[in-house]
N, C-alpha and C positions, 0 to 999 in steps of 0.2 A: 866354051865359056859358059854356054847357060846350063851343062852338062854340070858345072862346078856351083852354079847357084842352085839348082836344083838338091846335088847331093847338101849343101850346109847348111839349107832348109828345111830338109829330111832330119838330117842330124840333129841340128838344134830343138825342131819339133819334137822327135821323139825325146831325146832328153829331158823338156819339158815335161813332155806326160809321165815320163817313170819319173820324174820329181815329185811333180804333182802325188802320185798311186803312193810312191816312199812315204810323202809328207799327210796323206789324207787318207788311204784307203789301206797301208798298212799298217798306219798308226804304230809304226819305228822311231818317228820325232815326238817323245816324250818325255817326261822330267827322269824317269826310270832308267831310260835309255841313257838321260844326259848322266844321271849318277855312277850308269856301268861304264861308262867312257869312263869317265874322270877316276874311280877304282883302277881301272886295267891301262891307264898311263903313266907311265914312270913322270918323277916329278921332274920338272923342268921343260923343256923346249914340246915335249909331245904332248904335255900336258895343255898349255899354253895355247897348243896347234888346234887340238881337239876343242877347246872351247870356243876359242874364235872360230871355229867351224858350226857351232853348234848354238850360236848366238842367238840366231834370228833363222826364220824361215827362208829368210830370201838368200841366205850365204848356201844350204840346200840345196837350193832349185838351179842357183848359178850353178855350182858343181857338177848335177846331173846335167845339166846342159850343156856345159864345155865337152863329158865324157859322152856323151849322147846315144851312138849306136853298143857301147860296151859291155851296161849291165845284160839287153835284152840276149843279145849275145852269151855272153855266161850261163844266164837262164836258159836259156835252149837248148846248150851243149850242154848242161846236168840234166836237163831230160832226156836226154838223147843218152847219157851216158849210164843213168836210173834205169831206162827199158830195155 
């Protein structure tokens, strides 16, 4: 059991920080950003999806923190798959 708090501590931490890095250091949550979403969503339901995603910082950081270990993951295997 403390095997299962450790890992969702893990998780939810780093999801935090690649939220954080998304929202501050790659300077991805932008008005430019918010404008290319709203361009490349068909009208209705995705359109909709994508703003209410993109409301506020805090809908963000939730996001990456539910997904936690899966961007860093992605990231790795395109380096891996790059060399």
């Amino acid at each position: 059991m403390i095997g299962l708090a450790y890992f969702l501590i893990i998780w939810l931490g780093v999801g935090l920080l690649t939220g954080i890095k998304f929202i501050f250091v790659d300077q991805d949550y932008d008005e430019e950003f918010k404008e290319l979403m709203d361009k490349e969503t068909s009208v209705g339901m995705e359109r909709n999806l994508a703003n209410l995603f993109f409301i506020n910082k805090l809908n963000v950081l939730a996001f990456f923190m539910l997904i936690g270990l899966l961007p860093l993951i992605i990231r790795v295997t395109k380096l891996f798959k790059r060399g």
